[in-house]
PyMOL CGO cylinders between C-alpha atoms (Angstrom):
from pymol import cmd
from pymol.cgo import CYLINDER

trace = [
    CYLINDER, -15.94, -13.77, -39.82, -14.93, -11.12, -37.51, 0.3, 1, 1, 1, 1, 1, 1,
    CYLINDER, -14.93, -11.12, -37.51, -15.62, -11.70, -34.17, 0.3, 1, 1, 1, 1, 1, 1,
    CYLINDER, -15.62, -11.70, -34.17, -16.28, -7.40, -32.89, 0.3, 1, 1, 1, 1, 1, 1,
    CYLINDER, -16.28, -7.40, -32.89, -16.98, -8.70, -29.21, 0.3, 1, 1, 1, 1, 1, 1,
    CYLINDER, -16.98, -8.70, -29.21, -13.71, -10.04, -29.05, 0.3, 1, 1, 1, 1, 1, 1,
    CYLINDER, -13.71, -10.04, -29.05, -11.67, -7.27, -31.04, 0.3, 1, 1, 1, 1, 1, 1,
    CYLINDER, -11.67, -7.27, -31.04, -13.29, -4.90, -28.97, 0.3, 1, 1, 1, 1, 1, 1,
    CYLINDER, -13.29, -4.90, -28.97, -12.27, -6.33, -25.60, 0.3, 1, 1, 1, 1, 1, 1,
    CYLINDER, -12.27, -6.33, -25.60, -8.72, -7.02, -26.78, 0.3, 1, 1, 1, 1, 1, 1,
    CYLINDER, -8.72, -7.02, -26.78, -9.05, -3.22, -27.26, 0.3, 1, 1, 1, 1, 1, 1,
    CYLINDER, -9.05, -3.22, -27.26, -10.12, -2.02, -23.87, 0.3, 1, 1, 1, 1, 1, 1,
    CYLINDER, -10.12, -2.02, -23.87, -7.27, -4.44, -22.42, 0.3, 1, 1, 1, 1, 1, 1,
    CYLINDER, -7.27, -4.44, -22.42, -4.69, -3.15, -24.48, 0.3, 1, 1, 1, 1, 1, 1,
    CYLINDER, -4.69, -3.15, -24.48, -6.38, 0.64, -23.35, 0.3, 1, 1, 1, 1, 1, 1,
    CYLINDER, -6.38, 0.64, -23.35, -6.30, -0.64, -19.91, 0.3, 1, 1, 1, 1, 1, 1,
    CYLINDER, -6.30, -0.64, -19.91, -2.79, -1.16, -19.62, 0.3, 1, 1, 1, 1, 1, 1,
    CYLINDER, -2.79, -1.16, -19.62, -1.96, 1.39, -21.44, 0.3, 1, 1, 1, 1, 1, 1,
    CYLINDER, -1.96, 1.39, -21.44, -3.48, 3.68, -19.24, 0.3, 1, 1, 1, 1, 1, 1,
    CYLINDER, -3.48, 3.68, -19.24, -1.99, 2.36, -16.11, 0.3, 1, 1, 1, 1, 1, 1,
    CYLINDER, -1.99, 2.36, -16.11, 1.36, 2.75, -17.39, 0.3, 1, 1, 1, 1, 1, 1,
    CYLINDER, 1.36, 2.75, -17.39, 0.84, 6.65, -18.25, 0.3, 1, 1, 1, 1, 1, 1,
    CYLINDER, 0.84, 6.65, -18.25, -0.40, 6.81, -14.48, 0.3, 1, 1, 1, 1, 1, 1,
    CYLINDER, -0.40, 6.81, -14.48, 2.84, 5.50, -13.27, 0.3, 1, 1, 1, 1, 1, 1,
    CYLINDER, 2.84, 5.50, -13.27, 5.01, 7.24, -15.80, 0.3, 1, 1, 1, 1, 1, 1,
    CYLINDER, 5.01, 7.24, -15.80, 3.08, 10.37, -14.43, 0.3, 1, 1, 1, 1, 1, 1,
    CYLINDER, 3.08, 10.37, -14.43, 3.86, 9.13, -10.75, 0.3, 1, 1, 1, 1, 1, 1,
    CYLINDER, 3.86, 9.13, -10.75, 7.43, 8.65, -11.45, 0.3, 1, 1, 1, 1, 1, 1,
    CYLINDER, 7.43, 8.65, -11.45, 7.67, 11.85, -13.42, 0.3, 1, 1, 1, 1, 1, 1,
    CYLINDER, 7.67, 11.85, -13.42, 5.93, 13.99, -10.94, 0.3, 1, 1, 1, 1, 1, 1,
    CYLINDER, 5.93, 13.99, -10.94, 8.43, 12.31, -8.11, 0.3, 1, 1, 1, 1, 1, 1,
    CYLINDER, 8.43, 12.31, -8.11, 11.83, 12.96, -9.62, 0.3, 1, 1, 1, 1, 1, 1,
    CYLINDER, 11.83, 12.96, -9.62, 10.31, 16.83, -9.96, 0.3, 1, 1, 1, 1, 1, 1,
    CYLINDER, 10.31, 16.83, -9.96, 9.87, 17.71, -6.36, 0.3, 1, 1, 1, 1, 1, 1,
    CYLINDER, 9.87, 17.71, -6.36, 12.73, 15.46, -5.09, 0.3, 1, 1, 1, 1, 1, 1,
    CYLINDER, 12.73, 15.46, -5.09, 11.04, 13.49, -2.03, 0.3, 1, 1, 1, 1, 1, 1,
    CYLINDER, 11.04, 13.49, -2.03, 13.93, 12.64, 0.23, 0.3, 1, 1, 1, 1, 1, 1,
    CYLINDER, 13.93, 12.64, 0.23, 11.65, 9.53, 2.26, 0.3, 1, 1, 1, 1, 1, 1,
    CYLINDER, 11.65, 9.53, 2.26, 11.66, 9.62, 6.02, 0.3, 1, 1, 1, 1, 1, 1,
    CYLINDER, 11.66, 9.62, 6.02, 10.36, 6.84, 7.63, 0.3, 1, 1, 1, 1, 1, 1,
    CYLINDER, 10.36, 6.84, 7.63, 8.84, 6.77, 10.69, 0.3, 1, 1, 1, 1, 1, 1,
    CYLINDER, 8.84, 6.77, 10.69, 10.07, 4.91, 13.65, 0.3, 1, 1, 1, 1, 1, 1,
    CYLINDER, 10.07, 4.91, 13.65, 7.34, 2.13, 13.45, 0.3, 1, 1, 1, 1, 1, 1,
    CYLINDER, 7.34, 2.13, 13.45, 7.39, 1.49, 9.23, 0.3, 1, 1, 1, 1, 1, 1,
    CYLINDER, 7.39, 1.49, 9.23, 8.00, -2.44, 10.27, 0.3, 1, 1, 1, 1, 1, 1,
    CYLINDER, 8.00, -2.44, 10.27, 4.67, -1.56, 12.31, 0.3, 1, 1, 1, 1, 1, 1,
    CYLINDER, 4.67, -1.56, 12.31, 0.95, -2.41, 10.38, 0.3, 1, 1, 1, 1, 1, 1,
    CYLINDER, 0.95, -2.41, 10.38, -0.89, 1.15, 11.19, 0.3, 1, 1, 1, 1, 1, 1,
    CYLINDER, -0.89, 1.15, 11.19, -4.13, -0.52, 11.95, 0.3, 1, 1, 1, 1, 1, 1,
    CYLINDER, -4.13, -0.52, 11.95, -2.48, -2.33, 15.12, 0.3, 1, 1, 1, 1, 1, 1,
    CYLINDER, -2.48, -2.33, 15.12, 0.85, -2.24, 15.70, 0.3, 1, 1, 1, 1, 1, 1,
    CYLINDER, 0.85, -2.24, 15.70, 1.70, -6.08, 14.44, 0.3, 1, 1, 1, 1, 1, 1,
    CYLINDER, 1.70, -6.08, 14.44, 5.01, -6.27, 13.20, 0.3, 1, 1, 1, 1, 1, 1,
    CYLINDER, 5.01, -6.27, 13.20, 4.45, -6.68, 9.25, 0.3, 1, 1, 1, 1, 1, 1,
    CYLINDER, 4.45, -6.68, 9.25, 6.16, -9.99, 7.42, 0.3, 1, 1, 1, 1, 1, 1,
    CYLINDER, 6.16, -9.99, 7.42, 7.25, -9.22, 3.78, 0.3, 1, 1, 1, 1, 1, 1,
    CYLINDER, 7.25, -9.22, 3.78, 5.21, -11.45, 0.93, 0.3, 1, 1, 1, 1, 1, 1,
    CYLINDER, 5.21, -11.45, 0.93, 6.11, -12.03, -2.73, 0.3, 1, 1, 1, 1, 1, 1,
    CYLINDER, 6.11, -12.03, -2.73, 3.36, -11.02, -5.02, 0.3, 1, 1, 1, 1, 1, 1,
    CYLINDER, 3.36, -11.02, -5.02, 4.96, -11.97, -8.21, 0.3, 1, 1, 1, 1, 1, 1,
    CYLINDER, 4.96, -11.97, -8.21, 8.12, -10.15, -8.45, 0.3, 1, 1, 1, 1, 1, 1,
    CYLINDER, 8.12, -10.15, -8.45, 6.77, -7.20, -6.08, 0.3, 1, 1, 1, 1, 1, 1,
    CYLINDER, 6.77, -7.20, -6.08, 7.67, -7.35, -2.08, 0.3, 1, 1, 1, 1, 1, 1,
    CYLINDER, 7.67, -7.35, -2.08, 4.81, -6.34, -0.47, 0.3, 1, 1, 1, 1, 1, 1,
    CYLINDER, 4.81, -6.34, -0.47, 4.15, -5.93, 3.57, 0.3, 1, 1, 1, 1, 1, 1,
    CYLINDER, 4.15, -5.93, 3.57, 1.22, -8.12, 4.73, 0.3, 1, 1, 1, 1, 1, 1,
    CYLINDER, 1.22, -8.12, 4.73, -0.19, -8.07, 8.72, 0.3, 1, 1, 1, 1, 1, 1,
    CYLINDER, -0.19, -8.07, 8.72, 0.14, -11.44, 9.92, 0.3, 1, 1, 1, 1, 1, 1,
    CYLINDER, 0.14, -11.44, 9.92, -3.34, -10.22, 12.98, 0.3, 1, 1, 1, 1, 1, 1,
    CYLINDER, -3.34, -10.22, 12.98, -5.10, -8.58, 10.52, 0.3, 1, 1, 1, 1, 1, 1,
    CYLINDER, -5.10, -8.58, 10.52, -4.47, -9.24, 7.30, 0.3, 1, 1, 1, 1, 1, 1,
    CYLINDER, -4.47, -9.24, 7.30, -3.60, -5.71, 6.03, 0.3, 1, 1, 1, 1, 1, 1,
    CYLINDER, -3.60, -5.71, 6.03, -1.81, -5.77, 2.75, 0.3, 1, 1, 1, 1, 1, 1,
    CYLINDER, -1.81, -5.77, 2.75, 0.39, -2.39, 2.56, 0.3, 1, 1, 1, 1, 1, 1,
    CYLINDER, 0.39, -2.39, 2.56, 2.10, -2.06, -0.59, 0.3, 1, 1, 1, 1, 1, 1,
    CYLINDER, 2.10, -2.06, -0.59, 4.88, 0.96, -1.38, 0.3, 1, 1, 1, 1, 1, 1,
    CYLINDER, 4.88, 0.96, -1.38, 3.93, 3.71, -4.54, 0.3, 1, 1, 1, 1, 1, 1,
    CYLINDER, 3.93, 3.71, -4.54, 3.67, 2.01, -7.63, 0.3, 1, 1, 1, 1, 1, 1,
    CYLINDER, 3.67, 2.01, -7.63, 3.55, -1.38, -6.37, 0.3, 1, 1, 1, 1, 1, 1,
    CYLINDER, 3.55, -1.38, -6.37, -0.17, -1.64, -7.36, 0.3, 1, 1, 1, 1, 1, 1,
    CYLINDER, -0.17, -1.64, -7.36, 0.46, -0.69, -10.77, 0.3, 1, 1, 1, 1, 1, 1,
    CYLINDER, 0.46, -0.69, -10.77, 3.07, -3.13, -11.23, 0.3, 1, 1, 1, 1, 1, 1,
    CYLINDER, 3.07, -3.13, -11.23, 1.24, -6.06, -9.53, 0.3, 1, 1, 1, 1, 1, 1,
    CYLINDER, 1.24, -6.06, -9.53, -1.85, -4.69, -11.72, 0.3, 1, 1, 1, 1, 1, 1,
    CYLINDER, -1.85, -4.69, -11.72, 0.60, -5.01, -14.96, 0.3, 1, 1, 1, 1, 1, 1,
    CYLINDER, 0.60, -5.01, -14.96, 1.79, -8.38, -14.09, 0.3, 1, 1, 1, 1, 1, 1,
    CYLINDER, 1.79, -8.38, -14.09, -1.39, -10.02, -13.27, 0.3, 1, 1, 1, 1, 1, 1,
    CYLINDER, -1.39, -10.02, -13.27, -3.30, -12.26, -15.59, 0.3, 1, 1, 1, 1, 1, 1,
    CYLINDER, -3.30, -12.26, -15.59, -6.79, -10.66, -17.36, 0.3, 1, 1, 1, 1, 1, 1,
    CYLINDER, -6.79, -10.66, -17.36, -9.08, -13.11, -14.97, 0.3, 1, 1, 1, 1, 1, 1,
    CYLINDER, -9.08, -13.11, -14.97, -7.28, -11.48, -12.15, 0.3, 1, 1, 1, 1, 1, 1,
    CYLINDER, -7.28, -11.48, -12.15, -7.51, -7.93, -12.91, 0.3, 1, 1, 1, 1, 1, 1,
    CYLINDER, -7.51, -7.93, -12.91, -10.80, -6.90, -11.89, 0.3, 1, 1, 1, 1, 1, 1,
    CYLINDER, -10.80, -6.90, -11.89, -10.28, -6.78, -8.09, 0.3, 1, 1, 1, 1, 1, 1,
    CYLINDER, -10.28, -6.78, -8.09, -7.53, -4.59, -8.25, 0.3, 1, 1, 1, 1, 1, 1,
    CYLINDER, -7.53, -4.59, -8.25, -9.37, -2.55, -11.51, 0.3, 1, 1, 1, 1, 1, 1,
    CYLINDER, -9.37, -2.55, -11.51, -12.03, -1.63, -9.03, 0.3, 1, 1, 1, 1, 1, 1,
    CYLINDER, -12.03, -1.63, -9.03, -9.83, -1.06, -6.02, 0.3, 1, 1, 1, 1, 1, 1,
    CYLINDER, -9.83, -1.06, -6.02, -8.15, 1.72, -7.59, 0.3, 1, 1, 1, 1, 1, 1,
    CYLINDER, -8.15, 1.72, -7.59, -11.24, 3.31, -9.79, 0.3, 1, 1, 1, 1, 1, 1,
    CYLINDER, -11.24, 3.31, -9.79, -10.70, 1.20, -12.61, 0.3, 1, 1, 1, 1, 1, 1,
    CYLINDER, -10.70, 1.20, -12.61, -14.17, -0.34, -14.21, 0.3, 1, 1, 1, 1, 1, 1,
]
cmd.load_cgo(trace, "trace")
């Protein structure tokens, strides 16, 4: 017996990711086309809610900057997307919704 629930879940996961890996492809694509030289400002090791000097955290593989006052997590471009790929399913749905994903 087929179970459709499941088969149809698998599906949406497998669209899921799918989809978030066309949005960085995009992102990369659209970034090697105009070239961005980055310039960072004089304060990056700064959080921009208060001024805190950030401490770098492992999220997985993916370095991201974390407040140690207020908690801010600042991640670089793409970083989401690659946390998002490299989290388990049970895990996903914070970061679905924080970036528009339902």
């Amino acid at each position: 017996m087929v179970d459709h629930k499941k088969s149809e879940e698998e599906w949406f996961a497998k669209f899921e990711i799918q989809m978030i890996r066309d949005a960085k492809r995009r992102r990369e694509e659209e970034l090697r086309s105009i070239k961005i030289e980055p310039e960072l400002p004089l304060n990056f090791e700064l959080c921009p809610r208060d001024g805190t000097k950030m401490e770098k955290k492992h999220i997985g593989e993916i370095e991201v900057e974390i407040c140690p006052k207020c908690e801010g997590i600042w991640l670089d471009r793409g970083e989401l997307e690659d946390i998002l790929l490299a989290q388990e399913e049970d895990k996903k749905g914070f970061f679905r919704k924080l970036v528009g994903f339902k």
